[in-house]
C-alpha positions in Angstrom: 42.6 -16.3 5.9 42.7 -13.9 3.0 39.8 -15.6 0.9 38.2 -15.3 4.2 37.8 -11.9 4.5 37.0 -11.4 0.7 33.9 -13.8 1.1 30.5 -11.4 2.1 29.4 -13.7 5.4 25.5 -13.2 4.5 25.7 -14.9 1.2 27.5 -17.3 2.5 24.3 -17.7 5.0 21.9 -17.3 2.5 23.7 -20.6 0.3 23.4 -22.8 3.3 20.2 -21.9 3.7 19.2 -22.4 0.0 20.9 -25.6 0.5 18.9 -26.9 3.2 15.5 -26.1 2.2 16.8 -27.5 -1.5 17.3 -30.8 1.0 14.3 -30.7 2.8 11.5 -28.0 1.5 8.9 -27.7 -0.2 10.4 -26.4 -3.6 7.2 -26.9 -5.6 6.0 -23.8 -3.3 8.2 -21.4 -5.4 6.5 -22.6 -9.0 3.0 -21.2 -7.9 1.1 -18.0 -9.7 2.6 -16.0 -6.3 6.0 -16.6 -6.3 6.3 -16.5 -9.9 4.9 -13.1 -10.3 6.9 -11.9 -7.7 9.8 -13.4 -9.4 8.6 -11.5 -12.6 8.3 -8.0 -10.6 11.5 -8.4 -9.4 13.3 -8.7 -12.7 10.8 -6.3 -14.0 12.5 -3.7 -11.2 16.0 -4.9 -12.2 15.1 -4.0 -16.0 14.0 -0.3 -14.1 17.4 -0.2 -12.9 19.4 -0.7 -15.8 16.7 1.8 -17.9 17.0 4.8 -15.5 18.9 7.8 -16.1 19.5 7.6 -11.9 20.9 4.5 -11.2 24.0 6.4 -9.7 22.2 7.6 -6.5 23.5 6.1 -3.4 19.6 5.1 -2.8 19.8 2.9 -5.4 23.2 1.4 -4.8 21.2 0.5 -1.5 18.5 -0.9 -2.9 20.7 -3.1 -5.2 22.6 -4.7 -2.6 20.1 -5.8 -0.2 17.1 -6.9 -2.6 18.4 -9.9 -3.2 18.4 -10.7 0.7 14.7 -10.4 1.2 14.2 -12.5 -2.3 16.1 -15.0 -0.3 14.4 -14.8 2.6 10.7 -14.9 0.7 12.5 -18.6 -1.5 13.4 -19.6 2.0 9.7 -19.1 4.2 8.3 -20.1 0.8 9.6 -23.3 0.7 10.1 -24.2 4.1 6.4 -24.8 5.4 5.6 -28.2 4.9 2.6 -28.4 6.6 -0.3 -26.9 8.3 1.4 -27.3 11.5 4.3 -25.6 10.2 2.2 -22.4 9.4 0.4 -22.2 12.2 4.0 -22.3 14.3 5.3 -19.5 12.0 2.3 -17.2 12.4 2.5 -17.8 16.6 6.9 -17.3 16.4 6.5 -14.1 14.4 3.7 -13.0 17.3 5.6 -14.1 20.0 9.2 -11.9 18.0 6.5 -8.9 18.1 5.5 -9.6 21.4 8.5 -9.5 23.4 10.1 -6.7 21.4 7.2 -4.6 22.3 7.1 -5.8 25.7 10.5 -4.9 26.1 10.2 -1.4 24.4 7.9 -0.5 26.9 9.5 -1.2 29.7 12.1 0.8 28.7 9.9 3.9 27.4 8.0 3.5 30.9 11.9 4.8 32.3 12.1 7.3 30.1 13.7 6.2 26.9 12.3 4.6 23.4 10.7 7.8 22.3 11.5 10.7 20.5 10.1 14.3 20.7 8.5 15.3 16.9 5.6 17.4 16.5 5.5 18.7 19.7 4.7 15.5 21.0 6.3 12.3 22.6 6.1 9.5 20.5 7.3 6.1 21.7 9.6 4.2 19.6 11.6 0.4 20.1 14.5 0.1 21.4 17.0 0.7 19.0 21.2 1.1 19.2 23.6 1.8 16.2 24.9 -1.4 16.7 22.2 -3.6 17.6 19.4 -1.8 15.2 15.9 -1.7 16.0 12.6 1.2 15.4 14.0 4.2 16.1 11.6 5.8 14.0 8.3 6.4 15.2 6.2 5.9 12.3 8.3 2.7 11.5 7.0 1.6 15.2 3.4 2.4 14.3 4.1 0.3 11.7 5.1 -2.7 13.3 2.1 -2.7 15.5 -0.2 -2.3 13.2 1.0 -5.5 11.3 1.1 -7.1 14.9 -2.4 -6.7 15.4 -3.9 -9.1 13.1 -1.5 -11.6 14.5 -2.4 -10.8 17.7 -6.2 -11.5 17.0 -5.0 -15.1 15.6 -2.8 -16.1 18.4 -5.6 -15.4 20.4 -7.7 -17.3 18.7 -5.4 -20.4 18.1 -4.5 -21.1 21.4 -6.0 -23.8 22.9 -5.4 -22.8 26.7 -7.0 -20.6 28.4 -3.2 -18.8 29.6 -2.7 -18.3 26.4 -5.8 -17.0 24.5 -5.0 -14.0 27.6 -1.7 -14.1 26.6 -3.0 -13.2 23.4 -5.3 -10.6 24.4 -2.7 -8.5 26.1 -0.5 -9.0 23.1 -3.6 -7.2 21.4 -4.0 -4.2 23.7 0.2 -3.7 24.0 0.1 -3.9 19.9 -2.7 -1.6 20.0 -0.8 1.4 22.4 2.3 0.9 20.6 0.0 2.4 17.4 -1.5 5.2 19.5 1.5 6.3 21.6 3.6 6.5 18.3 1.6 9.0 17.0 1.4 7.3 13.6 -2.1 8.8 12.3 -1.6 6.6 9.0 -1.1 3.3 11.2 -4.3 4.3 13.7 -6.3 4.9 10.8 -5.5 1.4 9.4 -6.3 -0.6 12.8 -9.5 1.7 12.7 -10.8 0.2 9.8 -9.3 -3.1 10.4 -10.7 -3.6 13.9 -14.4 -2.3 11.8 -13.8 -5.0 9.2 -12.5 -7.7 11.7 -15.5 -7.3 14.0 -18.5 -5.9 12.1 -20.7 -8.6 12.3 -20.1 -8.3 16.6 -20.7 -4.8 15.8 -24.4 -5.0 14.6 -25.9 -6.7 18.0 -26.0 -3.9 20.5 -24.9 -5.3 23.4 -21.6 -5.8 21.4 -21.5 -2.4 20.0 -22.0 -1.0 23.4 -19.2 -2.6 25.1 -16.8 -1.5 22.4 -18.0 2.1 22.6 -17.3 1.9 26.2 -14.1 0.3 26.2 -13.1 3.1 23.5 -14.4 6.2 25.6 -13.3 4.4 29.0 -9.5 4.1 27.3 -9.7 7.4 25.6 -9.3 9.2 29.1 -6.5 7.7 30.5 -4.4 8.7 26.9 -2.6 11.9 26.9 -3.8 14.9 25.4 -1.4 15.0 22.9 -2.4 11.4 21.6 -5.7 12.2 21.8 -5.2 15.1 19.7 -3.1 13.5 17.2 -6.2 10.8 17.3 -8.8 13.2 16.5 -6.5 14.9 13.4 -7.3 12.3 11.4 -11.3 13.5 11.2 -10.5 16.7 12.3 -9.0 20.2 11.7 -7.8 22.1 14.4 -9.1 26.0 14.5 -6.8 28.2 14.0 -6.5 29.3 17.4 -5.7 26.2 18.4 -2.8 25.3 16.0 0.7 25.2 17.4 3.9 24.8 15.5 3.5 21.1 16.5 -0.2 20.7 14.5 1.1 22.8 11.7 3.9 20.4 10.8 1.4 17.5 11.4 -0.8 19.0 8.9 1.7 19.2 6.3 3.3 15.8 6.7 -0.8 14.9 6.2 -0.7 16.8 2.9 2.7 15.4 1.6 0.9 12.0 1.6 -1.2 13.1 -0.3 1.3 15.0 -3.1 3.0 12.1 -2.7 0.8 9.9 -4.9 0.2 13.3 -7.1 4.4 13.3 -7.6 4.1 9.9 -7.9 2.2 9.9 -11.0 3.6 13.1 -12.5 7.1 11.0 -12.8 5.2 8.3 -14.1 3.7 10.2 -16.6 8.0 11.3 -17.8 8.6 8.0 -17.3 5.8 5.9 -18.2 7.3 2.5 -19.4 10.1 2.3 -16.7 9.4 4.9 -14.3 12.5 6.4 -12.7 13.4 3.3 -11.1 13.7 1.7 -8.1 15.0 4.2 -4.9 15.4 6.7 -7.3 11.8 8.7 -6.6 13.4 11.5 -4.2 15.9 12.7 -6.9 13.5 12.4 -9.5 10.5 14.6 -7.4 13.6 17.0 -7.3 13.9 17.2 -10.6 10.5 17.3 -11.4 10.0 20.4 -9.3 12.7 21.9 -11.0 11.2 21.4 -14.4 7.8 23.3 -12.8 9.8 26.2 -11.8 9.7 25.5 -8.1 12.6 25.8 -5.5 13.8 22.9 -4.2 14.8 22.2 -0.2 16.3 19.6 1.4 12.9 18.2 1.7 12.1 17.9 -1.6 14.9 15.1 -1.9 12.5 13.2 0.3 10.9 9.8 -0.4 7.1 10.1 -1.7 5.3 8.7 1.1 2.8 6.5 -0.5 2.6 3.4 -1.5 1.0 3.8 -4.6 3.2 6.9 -6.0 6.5 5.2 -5.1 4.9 2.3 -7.6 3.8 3.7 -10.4 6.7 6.4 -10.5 9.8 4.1 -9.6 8.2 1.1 -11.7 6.0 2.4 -14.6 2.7 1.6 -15.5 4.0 -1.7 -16.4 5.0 -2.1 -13.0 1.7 -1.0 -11.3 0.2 -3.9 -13.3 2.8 -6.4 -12.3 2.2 -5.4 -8.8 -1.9 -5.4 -8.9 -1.7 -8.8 -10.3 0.4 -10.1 -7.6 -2.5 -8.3 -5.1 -5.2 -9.8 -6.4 -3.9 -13.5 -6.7 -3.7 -12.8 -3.1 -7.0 -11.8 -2.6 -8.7 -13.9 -4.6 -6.5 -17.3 -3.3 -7.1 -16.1 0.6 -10.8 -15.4 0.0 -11.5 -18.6 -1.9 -9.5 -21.0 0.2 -10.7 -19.4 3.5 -15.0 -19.7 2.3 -14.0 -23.3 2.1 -13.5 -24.0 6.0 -15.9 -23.9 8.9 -15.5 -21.1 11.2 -16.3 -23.8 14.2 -13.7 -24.2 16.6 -14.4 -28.0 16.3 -13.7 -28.0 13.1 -10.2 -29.8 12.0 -9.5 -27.0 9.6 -10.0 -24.0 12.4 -6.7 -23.0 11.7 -6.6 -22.0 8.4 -9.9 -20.2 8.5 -8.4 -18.0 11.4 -5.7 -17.8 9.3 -7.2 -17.1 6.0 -8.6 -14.0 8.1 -5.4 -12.6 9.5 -3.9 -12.5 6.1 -6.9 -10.5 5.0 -6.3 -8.6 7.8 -2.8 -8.1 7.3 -2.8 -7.1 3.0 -5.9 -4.7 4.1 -3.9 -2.9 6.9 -0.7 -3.0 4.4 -3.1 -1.3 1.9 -5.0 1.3 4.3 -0.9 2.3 5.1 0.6 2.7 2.1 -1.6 5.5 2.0 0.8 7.1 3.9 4.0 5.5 3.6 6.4 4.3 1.1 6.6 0.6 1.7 6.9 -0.9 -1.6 10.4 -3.0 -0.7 9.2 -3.5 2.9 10.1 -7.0 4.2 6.3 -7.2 5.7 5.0 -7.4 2.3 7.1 -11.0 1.4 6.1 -12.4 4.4 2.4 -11.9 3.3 3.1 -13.5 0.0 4.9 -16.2 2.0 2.2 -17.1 3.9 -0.3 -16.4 1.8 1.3 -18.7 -1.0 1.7 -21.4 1.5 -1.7 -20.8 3.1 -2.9 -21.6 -0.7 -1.2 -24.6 -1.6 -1.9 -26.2 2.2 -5.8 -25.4 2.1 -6.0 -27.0 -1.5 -4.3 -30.3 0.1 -6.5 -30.1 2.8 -9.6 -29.6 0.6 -8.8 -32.4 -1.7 -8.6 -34.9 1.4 -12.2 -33.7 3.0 -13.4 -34.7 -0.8 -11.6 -37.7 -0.6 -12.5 -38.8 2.5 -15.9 -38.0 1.9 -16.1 -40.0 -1.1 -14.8 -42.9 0.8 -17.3 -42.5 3.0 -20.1 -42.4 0.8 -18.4 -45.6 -0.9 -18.4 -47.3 2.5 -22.5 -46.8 3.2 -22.8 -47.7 -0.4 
């Protein structure tokens, strides 16, 4: 009973599940340009660690013991999907995991909990307990939603019965007031765009353009003024008769985005081979300030707040390449296996065109947000490489048989 207690019961977990994809996955999966420069950033951030004059913070004792985990997790998604069937479940079971979670939340915020009061302003949150975890942070809510949006578009979209394609449209609009009633400006400023992108060619005939303009405006009054305010911060200042303690803290945590990506950069320029490493940004902005003769606060300890500053100044320069690379083999694998398939619903490979678009979706909302937020080790981002890896590999089996079959055809009339 003694060895018992001295063996950790997630690794435990994560061998059996090694060992069954190792017995029945797709292991081939893991050997493609995606997973192995992943694999390379990831050792790349271990080299960080071991280079950093901060590896002592408790941050980075954090970040040690769980990265492992989501490399787990990403080997085990990776490697699981076998087949086009398989993705297409995965992408539905996450929606559905969002779905009922949100559902959920609301009910309870509708009572009176899931929220918390910041910026003098109710903003929802999930339902979270010590014990049980969960979004208690609002922005982290915002979050989610956003990501659940392009997933709500393609559950919609996939499901053949008419139950479910309205299923799927109210999984869009509860996705889409979890973003607005969190109060997450960084989050509605990424569905903004997306829902732009997602629909523009709808959005060039008039009669579509006028329906969305009236579903927008019609909406817009039944939101609370403090939403609606929030909203409206994004593209505009308040006067300064207007501005409350509530929009004055909302205007700087707007700004620390920004400096965010300026701090970012100035510890990158100290540290410009290894950065600081990874978790170890907050201390180092700390120190950084020092060095410029300013006084440090409690908040200065804080994370940078953006994406693209938490790179470059926990990783290097080296690191912002590792990473870019990884970006653009997603891009460029989504784009060119998704122009390959007929936007038809008739078509057999429907599927992974819808697909191929909610992965754009979902790296382009990722992007837009890391504007404002430091999610750099965020599990979204290895389910996108996940999927996006698989989502390769299948369409380029599923290419080669339309060529094959076509040249048997041709063979056949011949």
């Amino acid at each position: 009973m003694a060895f018992l207690g001295e063996i950790q019961f997630e690794k435990v977990l994560a061998a059996a599940f090694i060992l069954c994809v190792s017995l029945n996955g797709q292991l081939g999966n893991l050997f493609r340009p995606i997973p192995l420069l992943l694999g390379f950033l990831y050792l790349w951030m271990l080299t960080c660690l071991q280079m950093s004059e901060l590896r002592n913070l408790e941050s980075v004792d954090i970040w040690a013991a769980t990265y492992w985990k989501l490399l787990v997790f990403f080997a085990c998604l990776t490697a699981s999907i076998r087949s086009k069937a398989e993705l297409q479940k995965i992408v539905i079971g996450i929606g559905i995991i969002i779905f009922c979670y949100q559902l959920y939340s609301w009910l309870d915020f509708i009572k009176g909990g899931s929220y918390v009061y910041q910026q003098s302003m109710v903003r929802m949150t999930g339902v979270w307990s010590p014990r049980g975890g969960g979004y208690g942070s609002a922005n982290g809510w915002g979050f989610l939603g956003l990501v659940g949006l392009p997933i709500a578009i393609a559950f919609s979209e996939l499901a053949n019965k008419l139950l479910l394609r309205i299923l799927g449209i109210i999984f869009g609009l509860i996705t889409s007031l979890c973003i607005l009633y969190s109060g997450t400006r960084g989050a509605m400023l990424a569905a903004a765009l997306f829902l732009t992108w997602r629909y523009r060619r709808e959005l060039l005939k008039a009669r579509y353009a006028i329906f969305f303009a009236v579903i927008s405006i019609g909406g817009s009054l039944f939101l609370p003024s403090a939403i609606k305010d929030r909203a409206l911060s994004i593209v505009k200042k308040s006067d300064d008769t207007e501005v409350d303690k509530g929009k004055i803290a909302a205007s700087k945590s707007a700004e620390s985005r920004l400096q965010g990506l300026i701090d970012g950069f100035k510890i990158a320029n100290r540290y410009p081979i290894f950065g600081c490493g990874p978790a170890a940004s907050g201390q180092a902005r700390i120190e950084l300030q020092q060095g410029e003769g300013f006084t440090t606060s409690e908040e200065s300890a804080l994370q940078l707040h953006n994406l693209y500053g938490q790179i470059v100044g926990e990783l290097g320069y080296v690191g912002l390449m590792i990473w870019l690379a990884i970006l653009v083999t997603c891009l460029y694998e989504t784009i060119e296996m998704r122009s390959r398939f007929v936007k038809a619903k008739d078509s057999h490979n429907y599927a992974l065109y819808v697909i191929g678009n909610m992965l754009l979706g979902l790296i382009l909302c990722m992007l837009i947000y890391g504007i404002a937020g430091h999610t750099l080790y965020d599990w979204r981002w290895l389910v996108i490489f996940a999927l996006t890896n698989s989502y390769s590999a299948l369409s380029a089996i599923e290419h080669a048989n339309c060529d094959t079959t076509s040249i048997n055809s041709n063979e056949l009339v011949s």
